[in-house]
C-alpha positions in Angstrom: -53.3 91.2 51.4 -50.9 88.8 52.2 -49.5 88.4 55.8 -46.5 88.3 56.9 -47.4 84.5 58.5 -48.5 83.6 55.4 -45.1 84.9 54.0 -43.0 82.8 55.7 -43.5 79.5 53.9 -42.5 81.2 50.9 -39.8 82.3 52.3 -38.7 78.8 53.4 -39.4 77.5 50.6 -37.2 79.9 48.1 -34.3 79.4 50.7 -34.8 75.4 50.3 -34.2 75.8 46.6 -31.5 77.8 47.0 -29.8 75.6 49.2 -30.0 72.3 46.3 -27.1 71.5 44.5 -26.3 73.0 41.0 -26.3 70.0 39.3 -29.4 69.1 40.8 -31.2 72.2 40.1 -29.7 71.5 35.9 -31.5 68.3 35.6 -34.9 69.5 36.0 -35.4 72.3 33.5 -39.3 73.1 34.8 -37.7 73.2 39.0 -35.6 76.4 37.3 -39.1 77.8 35.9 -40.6 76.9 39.2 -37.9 79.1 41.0 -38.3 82.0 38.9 -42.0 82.1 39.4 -41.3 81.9 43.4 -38.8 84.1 43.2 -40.9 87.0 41.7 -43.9 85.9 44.0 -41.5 86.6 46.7 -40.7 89.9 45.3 -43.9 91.1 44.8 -45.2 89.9 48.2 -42.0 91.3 50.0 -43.2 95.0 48.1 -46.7 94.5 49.0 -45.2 94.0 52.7 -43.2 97.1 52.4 -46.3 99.2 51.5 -48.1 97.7 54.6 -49.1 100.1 57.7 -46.3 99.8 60.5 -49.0 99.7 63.1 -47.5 96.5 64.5 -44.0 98.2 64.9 -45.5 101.1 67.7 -45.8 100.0 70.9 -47.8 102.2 73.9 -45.5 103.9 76.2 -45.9 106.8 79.0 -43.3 109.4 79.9 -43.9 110.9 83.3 -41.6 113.9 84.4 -40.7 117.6 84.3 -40.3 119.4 81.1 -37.3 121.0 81.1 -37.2 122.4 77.2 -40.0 123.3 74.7 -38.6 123.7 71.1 -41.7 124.8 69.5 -40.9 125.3 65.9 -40.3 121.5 66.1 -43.1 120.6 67.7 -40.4 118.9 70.5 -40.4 118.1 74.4 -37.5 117.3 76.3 -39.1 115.7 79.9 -36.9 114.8 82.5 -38.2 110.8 83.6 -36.2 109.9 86.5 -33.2 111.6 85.7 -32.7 110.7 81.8 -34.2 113.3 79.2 -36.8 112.0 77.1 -37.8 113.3 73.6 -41.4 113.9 72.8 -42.8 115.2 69.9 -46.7 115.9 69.1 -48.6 117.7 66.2 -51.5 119.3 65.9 -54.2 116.1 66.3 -52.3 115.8 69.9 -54.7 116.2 72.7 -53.7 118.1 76.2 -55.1 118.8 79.2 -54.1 121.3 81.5 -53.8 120.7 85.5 -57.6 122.2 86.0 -58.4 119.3 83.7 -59.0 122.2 80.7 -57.9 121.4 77.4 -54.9 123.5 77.1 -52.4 124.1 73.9 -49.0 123.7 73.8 -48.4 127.3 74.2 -49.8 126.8 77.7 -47.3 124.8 78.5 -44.3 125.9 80.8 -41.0 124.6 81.6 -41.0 123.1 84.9 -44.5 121.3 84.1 -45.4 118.0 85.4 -46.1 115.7 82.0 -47.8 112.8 81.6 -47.2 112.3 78.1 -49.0 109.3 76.4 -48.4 108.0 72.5 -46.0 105.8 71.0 -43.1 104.6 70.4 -41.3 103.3 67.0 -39.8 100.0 67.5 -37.8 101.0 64.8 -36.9 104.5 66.1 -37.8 104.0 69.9 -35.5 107.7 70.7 -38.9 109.6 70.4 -42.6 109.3 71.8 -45.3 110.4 69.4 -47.0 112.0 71.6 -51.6 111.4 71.5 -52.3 112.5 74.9 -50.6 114.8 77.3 -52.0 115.7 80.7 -50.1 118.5 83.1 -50.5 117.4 87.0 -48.9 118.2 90.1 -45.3 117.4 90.8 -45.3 114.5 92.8 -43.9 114.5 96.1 -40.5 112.9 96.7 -40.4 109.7 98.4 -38.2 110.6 101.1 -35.9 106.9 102.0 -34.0 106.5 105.3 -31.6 103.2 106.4 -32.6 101.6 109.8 -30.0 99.7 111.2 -31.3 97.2 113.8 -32.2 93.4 115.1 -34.9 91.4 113.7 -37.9 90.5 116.0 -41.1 89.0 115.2 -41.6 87.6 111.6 -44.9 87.3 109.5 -43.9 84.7 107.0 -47.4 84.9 104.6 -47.8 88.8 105.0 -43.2 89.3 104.8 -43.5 91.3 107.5 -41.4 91.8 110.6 -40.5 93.9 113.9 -37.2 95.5 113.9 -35.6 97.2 116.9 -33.9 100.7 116.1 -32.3 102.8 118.3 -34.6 101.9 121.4 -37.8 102.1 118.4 -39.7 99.4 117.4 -41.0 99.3 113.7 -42.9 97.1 111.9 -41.7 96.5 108.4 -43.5 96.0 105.6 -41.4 93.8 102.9 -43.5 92.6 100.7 -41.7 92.9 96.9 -38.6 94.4 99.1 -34.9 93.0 97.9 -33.4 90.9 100.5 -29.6 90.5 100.1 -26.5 89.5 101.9 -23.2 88.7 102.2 -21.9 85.2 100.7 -17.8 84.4 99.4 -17.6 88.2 99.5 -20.0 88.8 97.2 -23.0 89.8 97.6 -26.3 87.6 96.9 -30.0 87.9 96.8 -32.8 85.6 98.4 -36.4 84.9 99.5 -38.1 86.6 102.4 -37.5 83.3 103.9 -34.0 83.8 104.4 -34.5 86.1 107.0 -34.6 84.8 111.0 -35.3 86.2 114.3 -32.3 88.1 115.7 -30.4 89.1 112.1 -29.1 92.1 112.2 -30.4 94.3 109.2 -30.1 97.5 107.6 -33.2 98.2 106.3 -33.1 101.3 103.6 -37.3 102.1 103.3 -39.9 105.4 104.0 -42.0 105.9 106.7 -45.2 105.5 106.5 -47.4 108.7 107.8 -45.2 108.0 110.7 -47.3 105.3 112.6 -44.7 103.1 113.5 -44.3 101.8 110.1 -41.7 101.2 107.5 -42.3 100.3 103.5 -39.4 99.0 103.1 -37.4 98.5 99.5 -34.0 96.7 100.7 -33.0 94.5 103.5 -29.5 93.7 103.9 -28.3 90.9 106.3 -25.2 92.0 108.2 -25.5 89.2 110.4 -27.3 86.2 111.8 -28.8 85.4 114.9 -28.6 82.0 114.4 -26.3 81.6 111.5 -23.2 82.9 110.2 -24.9 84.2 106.6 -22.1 83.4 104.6 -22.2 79.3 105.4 
């Protein structure tokens, strides 16, 4: 079976000889013979190519959300993944698993349903995951995010952590993979960790952590420097 790699000198080839000249292509009766035996290698490879399995074209994917409709005569999920509804579809080869870690069908399932569905997707029809594996868990819980407005203390450089001031609290935050922005020709620009000082002022939007003192945080805004103006 012939590769597609292998196809592409062909290819090059053929579109080299169509590019000549026609007078070029009159003088040499046996280049014409040539071209007609490339051309229907070309054609026969390019069928062969058709008939070929489109494993290459799926490409793994996971959909993690709530089901929020079951059209069972189509064998058809609709999950909501962070706010966008997802098509799913599985057949009967599909393995589930239940939240007790039973195998389950798809009549088992309910709407409302925490999905992990595993499969693939059709780089040539990426709308729909073929569903191979579908396990039912608990609905996470929601990551609940606050905004800390405060003054920058201590700084940890190597671990991008630092003590903020809030309110008459002190936090450490952790903000490591955090997006650290401010203000610049009124707009609005992003930076390294090292672009923060001692005594900015911040707003911090994060989650506390168990609450030990701690934030994770997820943005850090620079209002204003301690030691200078953010927008020189």
């Amino acid at each position: 079976m012939v590769t597609p790699k292998q196809l592409l000198p062909l290819l090059f080839v053929f579109s080299l000889f169509l590019a000549m000249p026609i007078g070029a292509v009159e003088d040499v009766s046996t280049d014409q013979e040539k071209a007609n035996l490339l051309r229907k290698e070309v054609e026969a490879i390019l069928a062969e190519t058709d008939d070929q399995s489109s494993d290459r074209l799926l490409v793994k994917r996971a959909f993690c959300g709530n089901l929020i409709a079951h059209r069972k005569d189509d064998q058809e999920l609709s999950i909501d993944v962070r706010g966008e509804e997802k098509l799913a579809s599985y057949d009967d080869d599909a393995t589930m698993i239940g939240i007790n870690r039973e195998g389950i069908s798809p009549a088992d399932l309910e709407i409302g349903n925490y999905l992990v569905a595993m499969g693939y997707l059709d780089r040539l029809e990426p709308d729909k995951l073929a569903i191979k594996r579908l396990v039912v868990q608990e609905t996470p819980a929601l990551a609940v995010r606050e905004s800390f407005f405060g003054l920058v203390g201590d700084i940890s450089s190597e671990e991008e952590v630092f003590i903020l001031t809030h309110d008459g609290l002190v936090f450490e935050v952790l903000a490591k993979g955090a997006k650290l922005s401010y203000r610049e020709d009124d707009k609005i620009t992003t930076a390294k960790f090292s672009r923060l000082e001692e005594q900015d002022r911040v707003v911090v939007v994060g989650q506390r952590k168990d609450d030990n003192g701690r934030i994770e945080a997820t943005k850090i805004h620079i209002v204003s420097s301690g030691f200078a103006d953010p927008q020189e």
